[in-house]
C-alpha positions in Angstrom: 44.0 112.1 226.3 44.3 115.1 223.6 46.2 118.3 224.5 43.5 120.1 223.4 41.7 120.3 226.5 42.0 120.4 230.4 42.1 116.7 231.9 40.2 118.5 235.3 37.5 119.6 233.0 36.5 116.1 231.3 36.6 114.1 235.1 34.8 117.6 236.2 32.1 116.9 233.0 31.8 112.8 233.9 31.2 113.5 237.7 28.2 116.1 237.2 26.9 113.2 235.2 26.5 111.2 237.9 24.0 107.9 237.5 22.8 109.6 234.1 25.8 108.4 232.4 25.0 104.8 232.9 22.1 105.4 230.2 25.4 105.3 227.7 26.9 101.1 229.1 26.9 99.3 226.1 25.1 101.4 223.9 26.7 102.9 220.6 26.7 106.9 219.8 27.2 108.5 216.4 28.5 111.8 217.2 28.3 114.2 214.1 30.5 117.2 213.7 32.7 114.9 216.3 36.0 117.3 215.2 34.6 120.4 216.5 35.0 122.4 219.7 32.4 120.3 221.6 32.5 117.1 219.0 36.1 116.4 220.3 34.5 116.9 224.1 32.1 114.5 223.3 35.1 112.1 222.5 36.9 112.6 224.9 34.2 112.9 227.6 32.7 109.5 226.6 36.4 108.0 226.2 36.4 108.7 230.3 33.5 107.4 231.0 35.1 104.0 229.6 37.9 103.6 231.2 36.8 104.9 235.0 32.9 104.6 235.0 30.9 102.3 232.4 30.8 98.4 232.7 30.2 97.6 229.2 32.1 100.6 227.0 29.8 103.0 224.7 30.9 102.0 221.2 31.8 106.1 219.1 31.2 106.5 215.6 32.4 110.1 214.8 31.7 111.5 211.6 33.1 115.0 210.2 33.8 116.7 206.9 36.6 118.8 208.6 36.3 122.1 206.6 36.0 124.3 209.8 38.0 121.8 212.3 41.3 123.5 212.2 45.0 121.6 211.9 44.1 120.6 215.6 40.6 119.1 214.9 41.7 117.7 211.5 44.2 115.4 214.1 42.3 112.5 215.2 44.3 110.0 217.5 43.3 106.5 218.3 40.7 106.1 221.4 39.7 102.9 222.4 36.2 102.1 221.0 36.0 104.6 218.8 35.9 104.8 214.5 36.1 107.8 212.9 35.4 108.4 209.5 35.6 111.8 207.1 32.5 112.3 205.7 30.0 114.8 205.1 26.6 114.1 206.6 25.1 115.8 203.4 25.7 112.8 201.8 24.2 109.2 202.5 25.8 107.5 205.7 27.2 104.3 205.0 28.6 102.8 208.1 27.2 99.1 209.6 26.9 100.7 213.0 23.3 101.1 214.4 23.4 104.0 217.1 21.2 104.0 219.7 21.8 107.9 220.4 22.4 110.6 217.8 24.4 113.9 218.9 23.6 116.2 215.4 26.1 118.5 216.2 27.6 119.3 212.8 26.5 122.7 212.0 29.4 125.8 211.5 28.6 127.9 214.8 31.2 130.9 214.6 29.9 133.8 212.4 32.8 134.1 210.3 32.7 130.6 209.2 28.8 130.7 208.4 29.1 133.6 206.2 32.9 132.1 205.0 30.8 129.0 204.2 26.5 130.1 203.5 25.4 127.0 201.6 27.3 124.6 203.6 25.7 126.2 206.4 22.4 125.3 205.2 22.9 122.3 203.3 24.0 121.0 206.8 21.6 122.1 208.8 18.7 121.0 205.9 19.5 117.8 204.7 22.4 116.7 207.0 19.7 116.8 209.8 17.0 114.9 207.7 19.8 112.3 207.0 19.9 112.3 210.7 16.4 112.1 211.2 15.8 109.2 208.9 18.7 107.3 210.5 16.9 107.9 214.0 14.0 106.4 212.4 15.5 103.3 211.1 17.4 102.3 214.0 15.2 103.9 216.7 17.6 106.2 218.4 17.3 108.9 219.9 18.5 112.5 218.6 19.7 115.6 219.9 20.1 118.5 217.6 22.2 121.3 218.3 20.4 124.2 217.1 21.7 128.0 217.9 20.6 131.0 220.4 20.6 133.0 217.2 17.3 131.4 216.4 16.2 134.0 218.7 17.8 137.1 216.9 17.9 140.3 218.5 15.5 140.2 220.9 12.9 142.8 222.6 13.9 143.9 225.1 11.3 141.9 227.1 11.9 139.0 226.3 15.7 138.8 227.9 16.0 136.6 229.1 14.8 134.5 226.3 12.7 131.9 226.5 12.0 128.5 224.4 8.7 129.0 222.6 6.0 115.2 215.3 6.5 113.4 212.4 8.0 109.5 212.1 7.5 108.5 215.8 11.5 109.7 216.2 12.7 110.3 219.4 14.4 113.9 219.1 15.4 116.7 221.5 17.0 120.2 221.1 19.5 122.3 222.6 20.2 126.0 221.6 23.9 126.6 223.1 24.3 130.0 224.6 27.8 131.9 224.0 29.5 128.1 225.1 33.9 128.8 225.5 36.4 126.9 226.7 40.0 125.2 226.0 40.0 123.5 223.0 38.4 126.7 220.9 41.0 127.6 217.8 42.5 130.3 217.7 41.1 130.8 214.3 37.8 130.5 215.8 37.3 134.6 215.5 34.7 134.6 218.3 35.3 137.2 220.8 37.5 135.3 223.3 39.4 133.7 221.1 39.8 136.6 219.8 40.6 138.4 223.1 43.1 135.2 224.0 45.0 135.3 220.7 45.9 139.0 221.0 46.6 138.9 224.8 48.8 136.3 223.6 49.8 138.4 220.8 50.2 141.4 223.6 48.3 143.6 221.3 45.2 145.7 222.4 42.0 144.0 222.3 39.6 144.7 219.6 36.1 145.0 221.1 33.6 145.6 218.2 30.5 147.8 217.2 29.8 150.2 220.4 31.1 147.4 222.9 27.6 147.9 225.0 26.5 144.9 223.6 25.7 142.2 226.1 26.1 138.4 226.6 26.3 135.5 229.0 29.1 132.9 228.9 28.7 129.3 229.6 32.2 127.3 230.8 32.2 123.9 228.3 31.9 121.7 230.9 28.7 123.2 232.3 27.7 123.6 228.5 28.6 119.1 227.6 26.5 118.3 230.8 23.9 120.0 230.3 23.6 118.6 226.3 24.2 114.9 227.8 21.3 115.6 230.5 19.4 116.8 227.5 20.4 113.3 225.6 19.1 111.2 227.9 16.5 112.5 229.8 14.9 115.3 227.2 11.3 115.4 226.6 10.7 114.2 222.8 10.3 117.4 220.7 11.4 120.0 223.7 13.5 122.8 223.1 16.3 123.2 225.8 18.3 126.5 226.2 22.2 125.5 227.5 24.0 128.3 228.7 24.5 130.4 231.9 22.4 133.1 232.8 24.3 135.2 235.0 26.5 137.7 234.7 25.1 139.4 231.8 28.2 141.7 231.0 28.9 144.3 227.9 32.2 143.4 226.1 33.9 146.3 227.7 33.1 144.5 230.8 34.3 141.6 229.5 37.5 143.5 229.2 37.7 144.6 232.5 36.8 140.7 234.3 39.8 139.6 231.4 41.9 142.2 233.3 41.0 140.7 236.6 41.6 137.5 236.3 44.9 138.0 234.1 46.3 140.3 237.2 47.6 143.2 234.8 46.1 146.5 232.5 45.0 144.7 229.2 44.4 148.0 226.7 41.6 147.8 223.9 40.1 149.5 221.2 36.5 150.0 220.7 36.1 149.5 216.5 33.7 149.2 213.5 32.5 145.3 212.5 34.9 143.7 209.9 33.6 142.8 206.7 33.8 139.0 207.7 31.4 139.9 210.9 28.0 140.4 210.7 27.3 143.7 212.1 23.7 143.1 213.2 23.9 140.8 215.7 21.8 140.8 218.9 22.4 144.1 221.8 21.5 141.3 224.3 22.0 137.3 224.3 20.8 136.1 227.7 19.3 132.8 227.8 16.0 131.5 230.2 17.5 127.9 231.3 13.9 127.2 233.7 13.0 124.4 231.2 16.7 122.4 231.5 16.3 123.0 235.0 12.9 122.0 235.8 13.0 118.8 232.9 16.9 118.1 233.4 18.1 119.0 236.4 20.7 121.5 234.9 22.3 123.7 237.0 25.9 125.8 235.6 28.2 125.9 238.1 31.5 127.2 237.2 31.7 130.9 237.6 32.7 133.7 234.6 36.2 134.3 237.1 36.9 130.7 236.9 36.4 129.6 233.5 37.8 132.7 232.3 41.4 131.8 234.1 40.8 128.0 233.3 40.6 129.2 229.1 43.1 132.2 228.9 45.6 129.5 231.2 45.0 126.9 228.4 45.6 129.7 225.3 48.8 131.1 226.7 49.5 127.9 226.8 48.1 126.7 223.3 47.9 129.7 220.8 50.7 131.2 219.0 49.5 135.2 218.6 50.2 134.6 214.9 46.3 134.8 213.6 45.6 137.9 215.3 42.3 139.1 214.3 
């Protein structure tokens, strides 16, 4: 298994899945994106599920163009049952495979890499998912895209937390992922606790931006992976599911001060302006309403803020170098 990750947290991913995950014996997956933070999760977490759970193995094609996957993404070791191939789902698949699910996770999710990299950002999200969608049609498999809580933008007030408001008889969820972290993030990811994790490491103060008032909910990665395989299997065709935890909704000075907890010593920080590279609008609040993957998917988080915090700075003490210090 990759050093990227924590073993615990793939068995810990499987195991939630209980009899759901025999909807994947025998059947083959194209995983798009498949080098990214939860691409490689995907691997490995199906990888698992062949050796200690599935009869018949699930048969991986991953596909990735690697431009935001990092030196550790662009490293792909051999897994049993599995092909990967560098490609850019922009362009025309050509692959002999026929998938019976489709994970379109291949969109660039950190803000500085969508606004290092605008028209791939769209290209990918336009006509890599219509290459997606007509391959779903083809082959009849069923799709899950991975859309983005910052569909919602900055929300009223009112509406946190924030709710989820068909063509070619494809079978196709969605899943909006809400502030998702965990080992395997790189340290160039420049999302706050990467961020936060690479200058701990780097035992420099912590850069919290704009006023640090600003509010979001965190979701562990192996809450986050369970609750986009529940959404695989048993999503409603055309539903909208919000993945993410709801609670504790904490500014990013109280971010600081949990970080400070769970590390056991002071951590200092300084409150500054947006970069240039950071868009300085985003949302006061990000909090999302997870009643729908509840009700439809049985989705329940269940690793607390405490604990996945230790379980990802453990892993970047461990991982990151405090060279990219941002």
């Amino acid at each position: 298994m990759s050093d990227f990750l924590l073993k615990s947290d793939i068995a810990e991913i499987c195991h939630g899945l209980g009899p759901v995950a025999e909807e994947f014996t025998g059947k083959t997956v194209l995983i798009c994106g498949g080098r990214g933070f939860l691409g490689r999760y995907f691997v490995e977490t199906f990888a698992y599920l062949n050796k200690h759970a599935l009869k018949k193995p699930v048969k991986l094609v991953v596909l990735d163009n690697l431009i935001t996957a990092g030196r550790e993404g662009a490293k792909f070791e051999t897994v049993p049952h599995c092909r990967f191939q560098k490609h850019d789902i922009i362009k025309p698949f050509r692959f002999k495979e026929r998938p019976d699910f489709i994970l379109q996770a291949a969109g660039i999710a950190s803000p500085y890499y969508y606004r290092a990299f605008p028209l791939e950002t769209l290209e990918v999200a336009i006509q890599g998912t219509k290459n997606c969608l007509n391959l779903a049609r083809s082959t009849g498999a069923k799709i899950l895209f991975f859309s983005s809580s910052e569909i919602y933008g900055d929300p009223d007030p009112k509406h946190v937390p924030t709710p989820e408001s068909y063509r070619g008889n494809v079978s196709f969820s969605v899943v909006r992922p809400f502030n998702v972290y965990g080992p395997g993030m790189q340290e160039t990811d420049y999302r706050v606790l990467p961020n936060f994790a690479n200058r701990i490491k780097a035992d420099l103060p912590l850069k919290v931006y704009g006023s640090g008032d600003q509010t979001r909910t965190f979701c562990y990665v192996t809450d986050a992976l369970r609750g986009f395989l529940l959404a695989l299997v048993k999503g409603l065709p055309g539903e909208a599911y919000n993945i993410g935890n709801p609670k504790p909704e904490i500014s990013m000075v109280e971010l600081v001060r949990i970080s400070e907890c769970v590390l056991g010593r002071r951590v200092k920080h300084d409150v500054v302006e947006y970069p240039d590279s950071y868009p300085a609008d985003e949302p006061n609040r990000r909090c999302p309403d997870i009643t729908k993957a509840r009700l439809q998917l049985g989705y329940e988080p269940r690793v607390p803020l405490e604990e996945g915090l230790r379980r990802f700075y453990g892993w970047a003490d461990q991982s990151y170098t405090g060279t990219q210090s941002a």
